[in-house]
TORKOL-4160 file (C-alpha; in steps of 0.2 Angstrom, whole numbers, padded with zeros to 4 digits, m for minus):
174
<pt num="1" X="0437" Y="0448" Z="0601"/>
<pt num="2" X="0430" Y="0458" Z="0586"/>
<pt num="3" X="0428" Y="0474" Z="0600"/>
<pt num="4" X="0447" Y="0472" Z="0605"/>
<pt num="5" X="0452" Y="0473" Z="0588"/>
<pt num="6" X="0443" Y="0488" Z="0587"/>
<pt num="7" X="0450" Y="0495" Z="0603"/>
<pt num="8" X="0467" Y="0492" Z="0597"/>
<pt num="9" X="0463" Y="0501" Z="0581"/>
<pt num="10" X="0457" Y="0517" Z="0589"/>
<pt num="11" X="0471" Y="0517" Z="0600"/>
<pt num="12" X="0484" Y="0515" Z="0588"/>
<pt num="13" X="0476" Y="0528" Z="0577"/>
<pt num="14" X="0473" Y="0541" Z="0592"/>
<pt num="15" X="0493" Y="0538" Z="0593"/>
<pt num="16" X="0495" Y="0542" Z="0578"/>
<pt num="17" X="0486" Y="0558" Z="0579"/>
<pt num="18" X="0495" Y="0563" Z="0596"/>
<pt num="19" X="0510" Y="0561" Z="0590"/>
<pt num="20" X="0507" Y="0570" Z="0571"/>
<pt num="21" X="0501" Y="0585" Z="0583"/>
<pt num="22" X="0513" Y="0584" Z="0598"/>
<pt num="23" X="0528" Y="0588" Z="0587"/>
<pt num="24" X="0533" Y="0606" Z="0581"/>
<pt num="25" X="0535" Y="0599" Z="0564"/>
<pt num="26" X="0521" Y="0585" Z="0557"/>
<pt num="27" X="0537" Y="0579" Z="0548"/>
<pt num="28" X="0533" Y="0561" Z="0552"/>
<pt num="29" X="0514" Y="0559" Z="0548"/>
<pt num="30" X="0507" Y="0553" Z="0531"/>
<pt num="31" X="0491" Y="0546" Z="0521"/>
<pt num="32" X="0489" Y="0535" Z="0506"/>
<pt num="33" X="0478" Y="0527" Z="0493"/>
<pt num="34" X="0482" Y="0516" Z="0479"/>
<pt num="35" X="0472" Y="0502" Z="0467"/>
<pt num="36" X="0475" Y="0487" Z="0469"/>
<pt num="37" X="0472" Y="0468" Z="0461"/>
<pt num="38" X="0466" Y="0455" Z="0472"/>
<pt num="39" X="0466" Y="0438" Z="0475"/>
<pt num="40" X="0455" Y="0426" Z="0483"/>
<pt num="41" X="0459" Y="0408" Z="0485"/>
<pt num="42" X="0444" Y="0403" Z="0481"/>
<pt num="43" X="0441" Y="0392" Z="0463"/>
<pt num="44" X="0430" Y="0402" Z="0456"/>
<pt num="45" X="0436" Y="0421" Z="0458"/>
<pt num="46" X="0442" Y="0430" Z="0446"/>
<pt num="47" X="0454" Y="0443" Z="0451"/>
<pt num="48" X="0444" Y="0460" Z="0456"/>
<pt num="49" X="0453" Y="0479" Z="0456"/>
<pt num="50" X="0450" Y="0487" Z="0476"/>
<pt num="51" X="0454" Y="0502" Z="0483"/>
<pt num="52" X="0462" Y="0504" Z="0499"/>
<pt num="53" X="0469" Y="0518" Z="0509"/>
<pt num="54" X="0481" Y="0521" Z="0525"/>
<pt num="55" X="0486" Y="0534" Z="0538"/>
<pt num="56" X="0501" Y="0534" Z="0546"/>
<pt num="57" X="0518" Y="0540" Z="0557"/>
<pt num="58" X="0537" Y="0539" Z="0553"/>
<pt num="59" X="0544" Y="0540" Z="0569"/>
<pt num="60" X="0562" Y="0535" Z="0567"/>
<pt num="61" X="0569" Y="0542" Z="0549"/>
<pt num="62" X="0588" Y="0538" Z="0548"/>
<pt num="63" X="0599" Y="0538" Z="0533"/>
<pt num="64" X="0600" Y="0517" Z="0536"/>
<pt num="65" X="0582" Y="0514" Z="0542"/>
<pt num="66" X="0565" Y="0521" Z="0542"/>
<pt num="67" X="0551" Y="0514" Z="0555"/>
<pt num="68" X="0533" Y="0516" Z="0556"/>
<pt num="69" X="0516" Y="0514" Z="0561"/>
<pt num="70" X="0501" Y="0513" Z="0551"/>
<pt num="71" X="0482" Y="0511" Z="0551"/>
<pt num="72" X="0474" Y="0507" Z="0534"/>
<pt num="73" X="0457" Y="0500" Z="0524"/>
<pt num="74" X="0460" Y="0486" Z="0511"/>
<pt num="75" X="0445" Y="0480" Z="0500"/>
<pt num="76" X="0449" Y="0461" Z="0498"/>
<pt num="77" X="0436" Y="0458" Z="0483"/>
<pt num="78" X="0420" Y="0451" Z="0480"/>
<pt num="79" X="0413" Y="0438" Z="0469"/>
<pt num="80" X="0394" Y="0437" Z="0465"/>
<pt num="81" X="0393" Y="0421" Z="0456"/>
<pt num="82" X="0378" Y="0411" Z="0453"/>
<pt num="83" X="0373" Y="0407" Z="0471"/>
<pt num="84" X="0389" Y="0411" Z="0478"/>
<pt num="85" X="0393" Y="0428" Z="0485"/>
<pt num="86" X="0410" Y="0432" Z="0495"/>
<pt num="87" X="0412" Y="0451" Z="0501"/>
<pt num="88" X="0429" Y="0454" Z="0513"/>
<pt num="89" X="0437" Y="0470" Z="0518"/>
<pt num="90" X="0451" Y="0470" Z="0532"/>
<pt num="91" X="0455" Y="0488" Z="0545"/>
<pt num="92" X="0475" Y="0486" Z="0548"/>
<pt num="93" X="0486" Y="0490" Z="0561"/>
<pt num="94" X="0503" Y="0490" Z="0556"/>
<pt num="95" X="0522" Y="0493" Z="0557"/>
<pt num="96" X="0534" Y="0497" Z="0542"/>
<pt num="97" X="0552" Y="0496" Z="0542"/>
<pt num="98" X="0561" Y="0507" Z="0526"/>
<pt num="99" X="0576" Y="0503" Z="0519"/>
<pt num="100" X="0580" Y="0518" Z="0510"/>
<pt num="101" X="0595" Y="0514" Z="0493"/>
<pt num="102" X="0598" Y="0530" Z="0486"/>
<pt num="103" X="0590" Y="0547" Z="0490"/>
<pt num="104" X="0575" Y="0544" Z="0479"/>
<pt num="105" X="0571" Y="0524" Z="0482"/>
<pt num="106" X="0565" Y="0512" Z="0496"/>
<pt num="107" X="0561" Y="0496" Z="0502"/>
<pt num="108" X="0549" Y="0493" Z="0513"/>
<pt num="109" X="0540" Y="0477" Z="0523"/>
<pt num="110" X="0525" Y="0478" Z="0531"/>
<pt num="111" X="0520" Y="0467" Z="0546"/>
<pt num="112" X="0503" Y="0467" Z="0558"/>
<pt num="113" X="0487" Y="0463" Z="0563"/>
<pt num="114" X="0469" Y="0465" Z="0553"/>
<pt num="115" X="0452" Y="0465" Z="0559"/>
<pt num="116" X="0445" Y="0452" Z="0543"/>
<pt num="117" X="0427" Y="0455" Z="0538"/>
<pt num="118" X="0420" Y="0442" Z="0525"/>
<pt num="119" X="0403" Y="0437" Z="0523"/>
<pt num="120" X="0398" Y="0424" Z="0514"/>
<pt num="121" X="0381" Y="0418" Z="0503"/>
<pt num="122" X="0379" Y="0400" Z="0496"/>
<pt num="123" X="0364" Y="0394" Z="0492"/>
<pt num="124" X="0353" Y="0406" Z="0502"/>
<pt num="125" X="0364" Y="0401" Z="0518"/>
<pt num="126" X="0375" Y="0420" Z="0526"/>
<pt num="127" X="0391" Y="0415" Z="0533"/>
<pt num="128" X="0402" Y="0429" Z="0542"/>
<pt num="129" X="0419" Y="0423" Z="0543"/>
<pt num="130" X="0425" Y="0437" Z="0554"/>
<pt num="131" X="0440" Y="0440" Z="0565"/>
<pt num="132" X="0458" Y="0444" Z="0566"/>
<pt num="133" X="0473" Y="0438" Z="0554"/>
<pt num="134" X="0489" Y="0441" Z="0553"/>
<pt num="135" X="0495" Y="0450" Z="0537"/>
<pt num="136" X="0512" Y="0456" Z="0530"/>
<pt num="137" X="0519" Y="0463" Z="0515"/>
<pt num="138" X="0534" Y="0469" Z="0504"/>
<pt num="139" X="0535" Y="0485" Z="0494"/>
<pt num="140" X="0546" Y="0498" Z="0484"/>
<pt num="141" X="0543" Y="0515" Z="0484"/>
<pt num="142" X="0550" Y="0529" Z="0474"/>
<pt num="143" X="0552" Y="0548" Z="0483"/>
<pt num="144" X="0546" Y="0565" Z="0470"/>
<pt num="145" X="0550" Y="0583" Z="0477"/>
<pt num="146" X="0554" Y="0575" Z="0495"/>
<pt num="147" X="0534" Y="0574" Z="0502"/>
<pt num="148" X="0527" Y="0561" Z="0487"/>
<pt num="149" X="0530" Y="0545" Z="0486"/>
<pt num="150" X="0523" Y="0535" Z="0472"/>
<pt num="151" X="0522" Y="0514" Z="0478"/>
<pt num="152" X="0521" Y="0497" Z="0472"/>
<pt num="153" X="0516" Y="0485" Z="0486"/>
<pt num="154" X="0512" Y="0465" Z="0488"/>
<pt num="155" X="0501" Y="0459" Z="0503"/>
<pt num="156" X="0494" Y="0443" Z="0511"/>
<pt num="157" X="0482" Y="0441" Z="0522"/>
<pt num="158" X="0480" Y="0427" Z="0532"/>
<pt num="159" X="0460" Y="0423" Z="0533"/>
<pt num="160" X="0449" Y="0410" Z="0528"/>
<pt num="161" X="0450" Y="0414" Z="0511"/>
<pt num="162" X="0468" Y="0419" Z="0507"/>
<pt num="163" X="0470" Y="0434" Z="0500"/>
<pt num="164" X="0484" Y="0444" Z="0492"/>
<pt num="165" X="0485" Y="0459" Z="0481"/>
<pt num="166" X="0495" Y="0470" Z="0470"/>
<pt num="167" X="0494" Y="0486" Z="0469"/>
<pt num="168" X="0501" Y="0505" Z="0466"/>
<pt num="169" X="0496" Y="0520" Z="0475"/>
<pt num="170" X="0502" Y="0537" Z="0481"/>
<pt num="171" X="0506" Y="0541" Z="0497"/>
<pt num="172" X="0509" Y="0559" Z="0505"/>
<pt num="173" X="0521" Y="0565" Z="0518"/>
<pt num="174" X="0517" Y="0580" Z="0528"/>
């Protein structure tokens, strides 16, 4: 299952490509980074700042709606507590829908699939809790000079261990 995830990731990012090179104009392509504050349900955890970053494609942008696709890395945290270690990261495929209200502010949600990675330690014992979740989130975003946008963004990912983050990033349109 984890090789089909992966398949679907290199497909939707070789889409992504194709279609940033194909047209005369890149207008649609875009990457993005951002920090974020994550949340495991887990009892011990205290929240952990991650990075996470994301490549993608608008290819509808209409005065009403904005659609997209998008491939990113979110670092889900990590706890190293007495004999207790969680590590979990998630590769995302995803579309976005925009709502833009104004000229220079959108909303946005965020809906797909991530390829979960989480291993766990407990008392000398390794777990990997691996597969694919669903995830989804809401955002705002607010556009500088027409090719910046600076974003404030809530996810969460359906795994084992829950997780959700907060965070604000950048994200540039080419």
């Amino acid at each position: 299952m984890k090789t089909n995830i992966q398949a679907i990731l290199s497909i939707g990012l070789a889409t992504i490509f194709a279609l940033s090179a194909s047209t005369s104009n890149a207008d649609g392509f875009y990457v993005g980074a951002g920090a974020y504050k994550a949340d495991m349900d887990i009892e011990d955890f205290d929240d952990d700042y991650v990075p996470a970053g994301f490549v993608g494609y608008q290819f509808l942008d209409t005065n009403f709606l904005m659609l997209s696709a998008e491939l990113g890395y979110y670092n889900l945290g990590k706890i190293d507590k007495n004999n207790y270690k969680v590590d979990a990261s998630a590769f995302t495929l995803a579309g976005v829908a925009y709502l833009p209200i104004g000229p220079f502010f959108e909303v946005y949600a965020k809906a797909g699939v991530a390829s979960v990675s989480i291993d766990v330690k407990a008392f000398g014992e390794k777990d990997d809790l691996d597969g694919e979740e669903a995830f989804g989130g809401v955002g705002f975003a607010f556009d500088i000079l027409d090719t910046i946008d600076i974003y404030a963004e809530y996810l969460l990912f359906d795994t084992e261990i829950d997780s959700q983050m907060i965070g604000v990033g950048i994200r540039l349109d080419f």
